[in-house]
Backbone bond lengths (Angstrom), bond angles and torsions (degrees), N, CA, C in turn:
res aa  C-N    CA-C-N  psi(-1)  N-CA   C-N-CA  omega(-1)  CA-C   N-CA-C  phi
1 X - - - 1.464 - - 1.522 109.08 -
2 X 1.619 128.86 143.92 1.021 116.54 -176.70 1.395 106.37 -109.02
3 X 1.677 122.93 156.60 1.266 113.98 -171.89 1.717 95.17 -146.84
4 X 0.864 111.79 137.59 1.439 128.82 -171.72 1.621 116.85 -102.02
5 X 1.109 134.65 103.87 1.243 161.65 175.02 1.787 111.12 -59.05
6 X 1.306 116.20 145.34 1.802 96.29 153.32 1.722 86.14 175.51
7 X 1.419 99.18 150.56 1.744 113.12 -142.11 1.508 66.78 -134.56
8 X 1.593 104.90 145.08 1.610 125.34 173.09 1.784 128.63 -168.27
9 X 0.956 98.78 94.66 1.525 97.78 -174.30 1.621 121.13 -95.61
10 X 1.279 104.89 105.14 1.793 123.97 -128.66 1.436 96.95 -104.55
11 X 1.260 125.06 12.39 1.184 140.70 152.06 1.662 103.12 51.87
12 X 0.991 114.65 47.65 1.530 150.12 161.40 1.845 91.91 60.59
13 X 1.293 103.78 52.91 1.478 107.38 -172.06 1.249 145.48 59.38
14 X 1.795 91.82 -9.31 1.780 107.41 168.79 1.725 112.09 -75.68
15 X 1.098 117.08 116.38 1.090 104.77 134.91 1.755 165.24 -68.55
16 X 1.485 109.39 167.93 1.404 96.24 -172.49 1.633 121.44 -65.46
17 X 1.532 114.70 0.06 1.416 106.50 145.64 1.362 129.12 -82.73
18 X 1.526 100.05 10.95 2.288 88.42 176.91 1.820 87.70 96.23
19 X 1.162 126.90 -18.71 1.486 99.86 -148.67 1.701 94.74 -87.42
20 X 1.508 129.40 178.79 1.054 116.68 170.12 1.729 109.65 -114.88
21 X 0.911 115.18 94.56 1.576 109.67 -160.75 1.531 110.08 -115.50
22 X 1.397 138.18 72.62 1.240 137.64 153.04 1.166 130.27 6.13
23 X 1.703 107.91 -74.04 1.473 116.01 -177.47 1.334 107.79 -57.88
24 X 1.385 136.75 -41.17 0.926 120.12 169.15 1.903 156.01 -28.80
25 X 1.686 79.67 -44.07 1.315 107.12 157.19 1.702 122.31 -62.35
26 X 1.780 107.92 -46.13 1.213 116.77 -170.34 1.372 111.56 -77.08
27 X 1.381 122.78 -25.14 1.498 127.37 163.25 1.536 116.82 -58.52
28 X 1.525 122.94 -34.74 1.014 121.58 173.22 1.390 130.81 -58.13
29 X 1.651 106.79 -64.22 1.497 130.04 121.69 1.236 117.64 4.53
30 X 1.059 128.49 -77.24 1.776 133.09 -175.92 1.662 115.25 -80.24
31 X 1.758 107.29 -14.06 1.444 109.05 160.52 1.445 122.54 -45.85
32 X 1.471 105.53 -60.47 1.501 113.85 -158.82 1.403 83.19 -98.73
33 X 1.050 156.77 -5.06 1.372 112.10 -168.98 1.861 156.47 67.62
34 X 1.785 87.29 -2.77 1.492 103.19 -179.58 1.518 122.74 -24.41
35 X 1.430 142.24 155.02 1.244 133.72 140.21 1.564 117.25 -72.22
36 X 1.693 104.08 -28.24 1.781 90.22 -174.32 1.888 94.88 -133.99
37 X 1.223 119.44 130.45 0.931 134.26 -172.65 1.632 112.26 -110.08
38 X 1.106 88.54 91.72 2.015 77.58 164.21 1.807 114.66 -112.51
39 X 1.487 94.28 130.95 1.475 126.47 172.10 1.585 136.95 -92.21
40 X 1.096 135.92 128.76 1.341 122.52 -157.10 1.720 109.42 -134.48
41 X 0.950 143.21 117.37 1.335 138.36 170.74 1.842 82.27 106.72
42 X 1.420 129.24 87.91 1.291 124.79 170.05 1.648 104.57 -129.42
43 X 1.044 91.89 133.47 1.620 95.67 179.84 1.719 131.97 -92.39
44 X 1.120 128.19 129.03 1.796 114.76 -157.60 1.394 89.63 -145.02
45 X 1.671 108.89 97.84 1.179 134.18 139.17 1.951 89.04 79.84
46 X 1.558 79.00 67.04 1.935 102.65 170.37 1.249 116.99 -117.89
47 X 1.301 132.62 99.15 1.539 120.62 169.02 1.470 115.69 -2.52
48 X 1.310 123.35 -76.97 1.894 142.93 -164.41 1.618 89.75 -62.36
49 X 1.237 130.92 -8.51 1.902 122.99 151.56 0.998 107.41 -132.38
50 X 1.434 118.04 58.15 1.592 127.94 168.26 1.426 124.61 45.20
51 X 1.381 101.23 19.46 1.663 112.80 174.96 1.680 114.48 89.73
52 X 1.305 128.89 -1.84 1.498 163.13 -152.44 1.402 103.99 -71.90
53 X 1.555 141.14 123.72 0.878 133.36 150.77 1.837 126.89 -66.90
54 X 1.548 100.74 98.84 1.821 89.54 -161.68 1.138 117.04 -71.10
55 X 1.481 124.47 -24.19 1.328 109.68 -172.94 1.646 98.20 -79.00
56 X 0.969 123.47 -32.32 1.352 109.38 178.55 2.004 116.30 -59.07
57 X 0.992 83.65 -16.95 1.639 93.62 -167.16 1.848 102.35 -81.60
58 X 1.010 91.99 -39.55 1.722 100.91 -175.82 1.518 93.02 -70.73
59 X 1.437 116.86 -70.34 1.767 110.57 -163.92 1.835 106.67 -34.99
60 X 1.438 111.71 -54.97 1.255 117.37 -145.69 2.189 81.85 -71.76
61 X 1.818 96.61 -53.64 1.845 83.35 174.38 1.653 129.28 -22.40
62 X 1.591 98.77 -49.16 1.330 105.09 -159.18 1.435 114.07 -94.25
63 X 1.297 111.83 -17.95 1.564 131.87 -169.63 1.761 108.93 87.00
64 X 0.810 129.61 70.11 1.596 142.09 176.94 1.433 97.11 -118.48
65 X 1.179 139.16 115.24 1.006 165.85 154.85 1.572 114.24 -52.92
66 X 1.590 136.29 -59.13 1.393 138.76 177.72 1.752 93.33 -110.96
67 X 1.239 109.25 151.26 1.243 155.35 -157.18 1.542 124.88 -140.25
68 X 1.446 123.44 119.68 1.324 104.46 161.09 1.943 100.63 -136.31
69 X 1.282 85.98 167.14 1.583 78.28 170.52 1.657 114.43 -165.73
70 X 1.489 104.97 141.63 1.356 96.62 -145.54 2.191 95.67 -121.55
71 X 1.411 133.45 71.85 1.125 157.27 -108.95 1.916 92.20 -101.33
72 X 1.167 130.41 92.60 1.720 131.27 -176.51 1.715 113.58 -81.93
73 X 0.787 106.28 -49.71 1.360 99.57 -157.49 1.422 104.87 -124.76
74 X 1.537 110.51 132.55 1.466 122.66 -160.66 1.521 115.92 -111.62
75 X 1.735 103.12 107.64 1.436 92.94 172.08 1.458 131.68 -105.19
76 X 1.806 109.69 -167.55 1.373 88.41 178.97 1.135 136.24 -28.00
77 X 1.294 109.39 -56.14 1.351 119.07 -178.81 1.826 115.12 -134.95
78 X 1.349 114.35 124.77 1.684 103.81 -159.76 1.366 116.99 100.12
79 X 1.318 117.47 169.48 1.882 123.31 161.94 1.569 112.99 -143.74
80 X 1.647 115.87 162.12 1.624 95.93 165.06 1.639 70.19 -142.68
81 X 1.465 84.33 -170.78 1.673 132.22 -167.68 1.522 117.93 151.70
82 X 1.236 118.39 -142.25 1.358 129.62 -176.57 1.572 135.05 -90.18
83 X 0.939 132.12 139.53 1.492 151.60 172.04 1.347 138.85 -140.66
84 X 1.411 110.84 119.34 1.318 127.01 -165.41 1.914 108.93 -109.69
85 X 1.557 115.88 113.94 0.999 121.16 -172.50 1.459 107.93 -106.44
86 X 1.419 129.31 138.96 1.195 127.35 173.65 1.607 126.15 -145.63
87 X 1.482 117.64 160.78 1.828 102.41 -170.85 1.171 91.50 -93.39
88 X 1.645 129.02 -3.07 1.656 115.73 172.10 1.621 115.90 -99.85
89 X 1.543 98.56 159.01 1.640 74.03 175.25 1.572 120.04 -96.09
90 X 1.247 95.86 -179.55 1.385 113.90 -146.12 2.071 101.64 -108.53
91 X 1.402 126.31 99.76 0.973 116.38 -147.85 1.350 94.74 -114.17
92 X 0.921 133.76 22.51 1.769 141.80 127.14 1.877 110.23 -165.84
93 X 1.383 96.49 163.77 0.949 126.80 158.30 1.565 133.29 -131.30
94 X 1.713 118.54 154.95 1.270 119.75 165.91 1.731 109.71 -146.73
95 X 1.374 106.01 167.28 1.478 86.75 168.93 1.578 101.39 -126.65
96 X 1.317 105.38 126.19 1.548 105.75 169.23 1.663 144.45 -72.45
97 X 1.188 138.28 156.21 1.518 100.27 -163.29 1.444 93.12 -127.84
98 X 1.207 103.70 140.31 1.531 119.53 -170.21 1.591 98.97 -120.44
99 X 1.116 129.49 50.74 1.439 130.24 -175.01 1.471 98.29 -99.96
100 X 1.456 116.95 153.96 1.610 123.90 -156.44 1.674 83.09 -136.28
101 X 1.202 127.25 90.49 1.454 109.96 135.00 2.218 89.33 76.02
102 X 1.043 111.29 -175.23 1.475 110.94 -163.67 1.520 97.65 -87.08
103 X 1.333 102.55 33.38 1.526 101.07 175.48 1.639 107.71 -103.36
104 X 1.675 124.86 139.97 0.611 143.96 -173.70 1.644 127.44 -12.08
105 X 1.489 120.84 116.80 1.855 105.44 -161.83 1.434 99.40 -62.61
106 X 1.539 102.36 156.33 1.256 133.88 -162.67 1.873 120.66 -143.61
107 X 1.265 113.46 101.68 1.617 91.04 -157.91 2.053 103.94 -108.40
108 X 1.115 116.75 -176.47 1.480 113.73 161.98 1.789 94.55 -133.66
109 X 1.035 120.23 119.35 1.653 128.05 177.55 1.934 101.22 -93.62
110 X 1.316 111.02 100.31 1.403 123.92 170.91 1.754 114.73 -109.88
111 X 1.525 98.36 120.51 0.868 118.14 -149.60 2.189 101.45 -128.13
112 X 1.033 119.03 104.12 1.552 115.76 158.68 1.357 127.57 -67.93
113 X 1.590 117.83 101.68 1.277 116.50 160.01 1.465 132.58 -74.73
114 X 1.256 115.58 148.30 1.767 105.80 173.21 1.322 98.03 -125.07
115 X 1.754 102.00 120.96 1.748 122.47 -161.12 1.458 86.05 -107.28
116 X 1.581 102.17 122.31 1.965 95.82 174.36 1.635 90.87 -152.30
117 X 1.006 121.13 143.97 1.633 113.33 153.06 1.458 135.49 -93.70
118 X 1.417 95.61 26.13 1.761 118.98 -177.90 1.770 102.73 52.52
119 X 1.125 132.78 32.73 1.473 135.29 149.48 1.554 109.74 -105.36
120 X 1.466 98.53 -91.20 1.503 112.18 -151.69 1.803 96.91 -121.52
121 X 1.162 126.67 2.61 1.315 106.25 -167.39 1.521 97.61 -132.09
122 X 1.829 115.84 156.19 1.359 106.80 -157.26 1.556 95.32 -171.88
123 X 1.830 108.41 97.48 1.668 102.57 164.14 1.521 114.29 -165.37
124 X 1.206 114.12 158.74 1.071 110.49 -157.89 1.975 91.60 -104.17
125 X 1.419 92.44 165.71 1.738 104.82 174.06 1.015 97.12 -152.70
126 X 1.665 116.69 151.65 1.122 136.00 -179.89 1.565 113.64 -107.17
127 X 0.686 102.76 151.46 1.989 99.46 -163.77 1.786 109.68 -146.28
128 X 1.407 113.66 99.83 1.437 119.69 176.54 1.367 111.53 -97.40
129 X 1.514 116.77 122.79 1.277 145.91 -173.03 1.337 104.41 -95.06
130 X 1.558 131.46 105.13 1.411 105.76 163.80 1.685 120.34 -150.87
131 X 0.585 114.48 174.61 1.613 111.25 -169.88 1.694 107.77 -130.14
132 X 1.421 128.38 92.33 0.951 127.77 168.07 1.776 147.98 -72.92
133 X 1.566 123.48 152.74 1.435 114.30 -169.02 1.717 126.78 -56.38
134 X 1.295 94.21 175.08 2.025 88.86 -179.25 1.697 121.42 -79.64
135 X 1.424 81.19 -13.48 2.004 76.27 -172.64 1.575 90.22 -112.61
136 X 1.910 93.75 170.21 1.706 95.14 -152.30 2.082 83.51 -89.77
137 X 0.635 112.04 -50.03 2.007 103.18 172.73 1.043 115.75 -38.09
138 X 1.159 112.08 -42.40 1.869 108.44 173.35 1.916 114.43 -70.17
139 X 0.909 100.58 -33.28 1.530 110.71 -176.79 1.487 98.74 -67.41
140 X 1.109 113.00 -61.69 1.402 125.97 -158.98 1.750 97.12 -64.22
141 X 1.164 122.47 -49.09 1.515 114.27 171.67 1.622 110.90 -60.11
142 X 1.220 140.89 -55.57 1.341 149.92 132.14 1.560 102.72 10.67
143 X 1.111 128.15 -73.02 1.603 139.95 -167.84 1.560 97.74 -66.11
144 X 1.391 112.94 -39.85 1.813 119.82 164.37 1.228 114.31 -48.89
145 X 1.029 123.92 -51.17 1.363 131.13 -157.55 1.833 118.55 -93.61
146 X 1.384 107.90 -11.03 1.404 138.21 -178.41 1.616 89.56 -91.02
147 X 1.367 130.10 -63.88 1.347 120.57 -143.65 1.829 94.84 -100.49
148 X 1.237 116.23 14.77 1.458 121.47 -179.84 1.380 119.83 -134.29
149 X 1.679 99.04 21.76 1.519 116.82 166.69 1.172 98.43 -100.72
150 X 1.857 97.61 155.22 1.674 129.26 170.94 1.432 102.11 -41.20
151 X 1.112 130.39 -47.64 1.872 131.97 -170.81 1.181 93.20 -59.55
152 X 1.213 132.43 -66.35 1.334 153.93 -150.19 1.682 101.59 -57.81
153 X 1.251 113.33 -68.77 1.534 123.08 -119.55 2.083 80.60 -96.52
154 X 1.077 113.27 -38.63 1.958 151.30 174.10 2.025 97.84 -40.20
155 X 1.871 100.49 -33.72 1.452 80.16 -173.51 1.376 111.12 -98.64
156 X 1.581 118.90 162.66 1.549 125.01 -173.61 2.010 90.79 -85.16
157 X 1.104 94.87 140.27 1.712 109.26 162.98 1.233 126.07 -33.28
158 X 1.545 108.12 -30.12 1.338 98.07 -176.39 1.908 115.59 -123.28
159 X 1.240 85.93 46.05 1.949 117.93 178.34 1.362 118.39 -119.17
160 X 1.675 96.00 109.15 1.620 114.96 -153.45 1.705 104.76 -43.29
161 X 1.021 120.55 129.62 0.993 96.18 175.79 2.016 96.29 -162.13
162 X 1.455 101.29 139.23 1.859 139.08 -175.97 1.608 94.71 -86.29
163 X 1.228 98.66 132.51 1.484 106.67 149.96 1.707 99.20 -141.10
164 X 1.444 115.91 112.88 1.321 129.39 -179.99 1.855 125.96 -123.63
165 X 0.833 121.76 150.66 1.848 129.44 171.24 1.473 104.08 140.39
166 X 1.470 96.37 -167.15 1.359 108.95 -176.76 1.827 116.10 -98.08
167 X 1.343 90.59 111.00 1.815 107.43 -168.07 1.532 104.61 -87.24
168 X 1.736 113.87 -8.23 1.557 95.86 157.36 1.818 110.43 74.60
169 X 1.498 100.00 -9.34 1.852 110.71 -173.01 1.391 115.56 -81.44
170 X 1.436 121.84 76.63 1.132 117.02 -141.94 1.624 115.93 -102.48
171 X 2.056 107.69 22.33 1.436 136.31 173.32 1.353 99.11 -135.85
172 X 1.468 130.66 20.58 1.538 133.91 167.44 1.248 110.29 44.54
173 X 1.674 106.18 41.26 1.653 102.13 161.57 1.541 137.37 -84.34
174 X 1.462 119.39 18.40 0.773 128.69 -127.41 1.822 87.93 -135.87
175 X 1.235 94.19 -53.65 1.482 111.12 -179.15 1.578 114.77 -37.62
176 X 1.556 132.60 -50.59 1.126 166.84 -176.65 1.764 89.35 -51.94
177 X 0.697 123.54 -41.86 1.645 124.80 -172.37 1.301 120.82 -76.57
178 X 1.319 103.44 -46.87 1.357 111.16 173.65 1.648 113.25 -73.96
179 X 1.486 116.41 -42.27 1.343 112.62 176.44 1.386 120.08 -97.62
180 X 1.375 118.94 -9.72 2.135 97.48 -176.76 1.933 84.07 -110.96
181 X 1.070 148.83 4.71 1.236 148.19 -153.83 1.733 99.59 -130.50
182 X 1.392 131.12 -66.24 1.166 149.86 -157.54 1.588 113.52 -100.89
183 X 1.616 114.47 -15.30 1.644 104.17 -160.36 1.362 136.18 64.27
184 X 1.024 97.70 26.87 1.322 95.31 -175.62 1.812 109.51 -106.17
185 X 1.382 155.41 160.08 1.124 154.79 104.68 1.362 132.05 -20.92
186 X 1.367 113.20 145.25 1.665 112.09 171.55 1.025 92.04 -112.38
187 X 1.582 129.35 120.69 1.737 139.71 133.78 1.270 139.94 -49.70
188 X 1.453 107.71 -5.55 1.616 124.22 -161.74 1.514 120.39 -129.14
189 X 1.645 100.66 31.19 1.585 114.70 176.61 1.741 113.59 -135.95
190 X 1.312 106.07 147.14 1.538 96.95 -174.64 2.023 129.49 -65.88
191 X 1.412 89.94 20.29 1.406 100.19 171.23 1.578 113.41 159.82
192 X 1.249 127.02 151.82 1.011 144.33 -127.51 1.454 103.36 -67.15
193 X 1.674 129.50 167.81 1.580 114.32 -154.80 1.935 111.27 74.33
194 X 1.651 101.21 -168.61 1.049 100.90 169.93 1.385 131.49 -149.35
195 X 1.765 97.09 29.17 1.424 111.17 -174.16 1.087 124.51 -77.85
196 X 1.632 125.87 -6.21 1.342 133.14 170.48 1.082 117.03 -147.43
197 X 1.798 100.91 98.79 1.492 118.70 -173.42 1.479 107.99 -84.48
198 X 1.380 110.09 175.50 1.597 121.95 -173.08 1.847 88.33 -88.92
199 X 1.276 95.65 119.85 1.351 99.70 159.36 1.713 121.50 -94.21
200 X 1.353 89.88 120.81 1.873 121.80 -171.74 1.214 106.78 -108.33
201 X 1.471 159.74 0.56 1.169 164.13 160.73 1.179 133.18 -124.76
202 X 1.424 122.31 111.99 1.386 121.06 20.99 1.184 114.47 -91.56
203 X 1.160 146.87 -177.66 1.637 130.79 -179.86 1.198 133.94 -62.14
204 X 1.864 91.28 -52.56 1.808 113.41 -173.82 2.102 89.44 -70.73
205 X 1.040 128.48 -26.41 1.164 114.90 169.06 1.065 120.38 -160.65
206 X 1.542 134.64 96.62 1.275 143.13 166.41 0.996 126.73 -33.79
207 X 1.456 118.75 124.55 1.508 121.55 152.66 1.785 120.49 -128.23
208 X 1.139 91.32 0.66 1.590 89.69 -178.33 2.025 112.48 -137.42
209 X 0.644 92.18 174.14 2.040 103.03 -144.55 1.773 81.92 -108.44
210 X 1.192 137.70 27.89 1.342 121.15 -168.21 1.839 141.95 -86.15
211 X 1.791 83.32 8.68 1.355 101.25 179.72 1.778 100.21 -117.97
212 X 1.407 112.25 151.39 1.311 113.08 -142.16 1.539 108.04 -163.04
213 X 1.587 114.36 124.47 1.476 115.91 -164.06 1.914 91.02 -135.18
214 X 1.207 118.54 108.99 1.313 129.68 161.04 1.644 125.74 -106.28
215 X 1.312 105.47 121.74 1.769 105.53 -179.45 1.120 116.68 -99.52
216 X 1.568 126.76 162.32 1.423 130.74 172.57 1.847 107.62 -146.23
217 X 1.409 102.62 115.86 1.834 87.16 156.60 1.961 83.88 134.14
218 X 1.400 101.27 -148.31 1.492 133.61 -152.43 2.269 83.04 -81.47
219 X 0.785 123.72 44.68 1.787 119.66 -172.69 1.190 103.97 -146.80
220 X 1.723 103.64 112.09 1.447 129.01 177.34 1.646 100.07 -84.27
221 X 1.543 133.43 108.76 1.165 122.64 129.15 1.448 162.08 -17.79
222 X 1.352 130.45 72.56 1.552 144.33 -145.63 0.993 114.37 -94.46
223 X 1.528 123.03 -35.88 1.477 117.97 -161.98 1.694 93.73 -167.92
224 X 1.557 108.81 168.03 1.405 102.77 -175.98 1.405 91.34 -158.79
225 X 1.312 113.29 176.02 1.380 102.16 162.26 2.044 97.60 160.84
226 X 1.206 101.50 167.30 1.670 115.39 -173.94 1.484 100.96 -124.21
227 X 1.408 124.64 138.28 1.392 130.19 -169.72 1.336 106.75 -95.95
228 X 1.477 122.22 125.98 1.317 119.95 -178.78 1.363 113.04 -153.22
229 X 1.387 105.75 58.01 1.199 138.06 162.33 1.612 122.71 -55.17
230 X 1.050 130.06 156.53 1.843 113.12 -163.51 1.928 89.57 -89.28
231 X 1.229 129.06 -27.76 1.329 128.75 169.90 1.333 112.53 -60.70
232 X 1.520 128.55 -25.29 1.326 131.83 -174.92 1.629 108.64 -80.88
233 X 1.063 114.28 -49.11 1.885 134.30 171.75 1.997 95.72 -37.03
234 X 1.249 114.39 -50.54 1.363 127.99 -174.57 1.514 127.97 -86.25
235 X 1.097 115.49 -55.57 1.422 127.53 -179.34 1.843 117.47 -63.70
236 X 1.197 114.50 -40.59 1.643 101.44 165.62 1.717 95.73 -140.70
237 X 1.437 102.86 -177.55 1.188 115.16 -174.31 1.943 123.88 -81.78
238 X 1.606 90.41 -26.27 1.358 107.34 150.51 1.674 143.84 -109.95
239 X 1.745 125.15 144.60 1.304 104.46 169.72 1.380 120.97 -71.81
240 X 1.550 99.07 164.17 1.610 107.12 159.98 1.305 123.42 -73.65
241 X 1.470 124.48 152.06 1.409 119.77 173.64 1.462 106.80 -128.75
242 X 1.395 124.99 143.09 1.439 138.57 -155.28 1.230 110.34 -155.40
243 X 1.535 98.47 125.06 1.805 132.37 -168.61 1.093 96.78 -128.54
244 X 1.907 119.07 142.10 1.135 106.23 -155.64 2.097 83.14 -156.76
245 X 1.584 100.36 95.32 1.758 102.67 -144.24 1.990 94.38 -108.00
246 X 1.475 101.73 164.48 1.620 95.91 179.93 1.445 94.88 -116.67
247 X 1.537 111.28 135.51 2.022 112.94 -147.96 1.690 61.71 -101.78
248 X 1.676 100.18 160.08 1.585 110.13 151.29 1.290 101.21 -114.14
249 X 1.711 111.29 161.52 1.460 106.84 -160.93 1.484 98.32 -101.80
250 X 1.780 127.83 165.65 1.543 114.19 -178.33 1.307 110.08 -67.56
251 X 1.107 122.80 -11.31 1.385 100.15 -175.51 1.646 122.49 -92.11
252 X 1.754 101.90 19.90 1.606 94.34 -175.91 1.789 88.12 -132.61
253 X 1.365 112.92 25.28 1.819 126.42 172.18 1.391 97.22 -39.79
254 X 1.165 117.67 172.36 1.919 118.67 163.23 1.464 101.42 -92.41
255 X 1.027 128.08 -177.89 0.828 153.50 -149.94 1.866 98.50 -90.48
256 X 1.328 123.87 124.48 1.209 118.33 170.88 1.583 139.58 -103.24
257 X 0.740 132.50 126.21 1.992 134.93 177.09 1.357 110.67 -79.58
258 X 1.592 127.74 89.13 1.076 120.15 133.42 1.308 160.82 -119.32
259 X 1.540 115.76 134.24 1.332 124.89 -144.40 1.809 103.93 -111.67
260 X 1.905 73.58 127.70 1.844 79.65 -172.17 1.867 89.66 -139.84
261 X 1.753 91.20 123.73 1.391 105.89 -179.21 1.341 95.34 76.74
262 X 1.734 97.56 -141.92 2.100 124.47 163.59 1.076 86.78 -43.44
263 X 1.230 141.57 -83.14 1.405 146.81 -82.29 1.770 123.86 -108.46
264 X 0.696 136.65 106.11 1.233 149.99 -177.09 1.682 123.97 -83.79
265 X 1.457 114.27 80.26 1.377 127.04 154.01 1.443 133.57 -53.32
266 X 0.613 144.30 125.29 1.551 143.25 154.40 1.719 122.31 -111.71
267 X 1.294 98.42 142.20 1.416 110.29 -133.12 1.707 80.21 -132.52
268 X 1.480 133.10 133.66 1.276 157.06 -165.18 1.331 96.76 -117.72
């Protein structure tokens, strides 16, 4: 089954003209078509977005049906952080906290999807949303604290599983962790490895690679790509990046070995 990915940090709907323009975002959004959308910098019930719950505003914009949203940093009045929209539902959520010391909150929004096409196909993926700090020590403890949570640590190796947002890693040190350490893939570079990421920042002209889609598990890689649409240059301060993967379902897994004690099970 194929399932389409796309990472966006929508810069709480302002754009790089100052303006605050929503639809903008949701046109983008409704471009590609993703099944799982993760969003970063969302604003819920902030004056500077008219007090607006955005992720709610985008799902219903775009037609996304389940919603999660995982809310960091608290202001006067209102909060934002992260949100993950999807056409499947979403059979838990949590939000993790990646906060460093009295430095600025920082969350990872992990979220279980259940990917089925109500016939024959049937699996779940786990999908980490997160938005990381400005300095590279803070990040790098951040990436500690992500891969040494209960969500985290709870899944078997071979359980599809996204870790996506804006990691802010803006010398791709970061990348290396997830793939020669963790197994995982980068989706969000112009070819395989991760030495040459899609540069998404700033929009109207990139120089830095800071939005970021890594896979792990039973997910063949098909297509990839960075949105650079003349609405994208305008509407937030960063591009989107879009992976577009073929899930296998559990019931066509290989064949498994498990060994408990003597004894040797095998498990179909």
């Amino acid at each position: 089954m194929m399932l389409r990915v796309l990472s966006y940090n929508m810069h709480r709907a302002i754009g790089v003209d100052r303006l605050f323009r929503p639809e903008r975002i949701a046109k983008v959004i409704n471009h590609h078509q993703a099944d799982i959308v993760l969003l970063q910098e969302v604003d819920v019930g902030v004056p500077r977005s008219r007090n607006l719950d955005l992720a709610k505003e985008m799902a219903e914009a775009a037609g996304y049906p389940h919603l999660a949203t995982g809310l960091n940093v608290k202001l006067f009045k209102g909060k934002y952080g992260n949100a993950t929209l999807s056409k499947f539902p979403i059979t838990r959520s949590r939000n993790i906290n990646l906060t460093v010391g009295k430095r600025k909150a920082r969350g990872c929004l992990h979220t279980t999807i259940e990917i089925n096409n109500s016939i024959d196909f049937a699996q779940n993926v786990d999908v980490f949303n997160l938005h990381l700090g400005l300095s590279p020590q803070e990040r790098v403890r951040q990436v500690g604290l992500l891969i040494h949570s209960t969500e985290f640590t709870s899944l078997a190796p071979d359980t599809p599983c996204l870790v996506g947002g804006d990691l802010n890693d803006w010398r791709t040190r970061l990348a290396p962790i997830f793939t020669d350490i963790l197994n995982f893939e980068c989706a969000s570079n112009h070819s395989s490895g991760y030495h040459n990421p899609y540069l998404t920042y700033p929009s109207f002209s990139p120089t830095g690679g800071l939005d970021k889609i890594f896979y792990r598990g039973p997910m063949e890689l098909i297509r990839r790509k960075r949105c650079w649409m003349g609405i994208t240059r305008l509407a937030s301060d960063h591009l989107p990046v879009i992976a577009e993967f073929e899930l296998q379902a559990a019931t066509e897994k290989r064949q498994q070995v498990e060994i408990t004690g003597e004894n040797i099970h095998f498990i179909i």
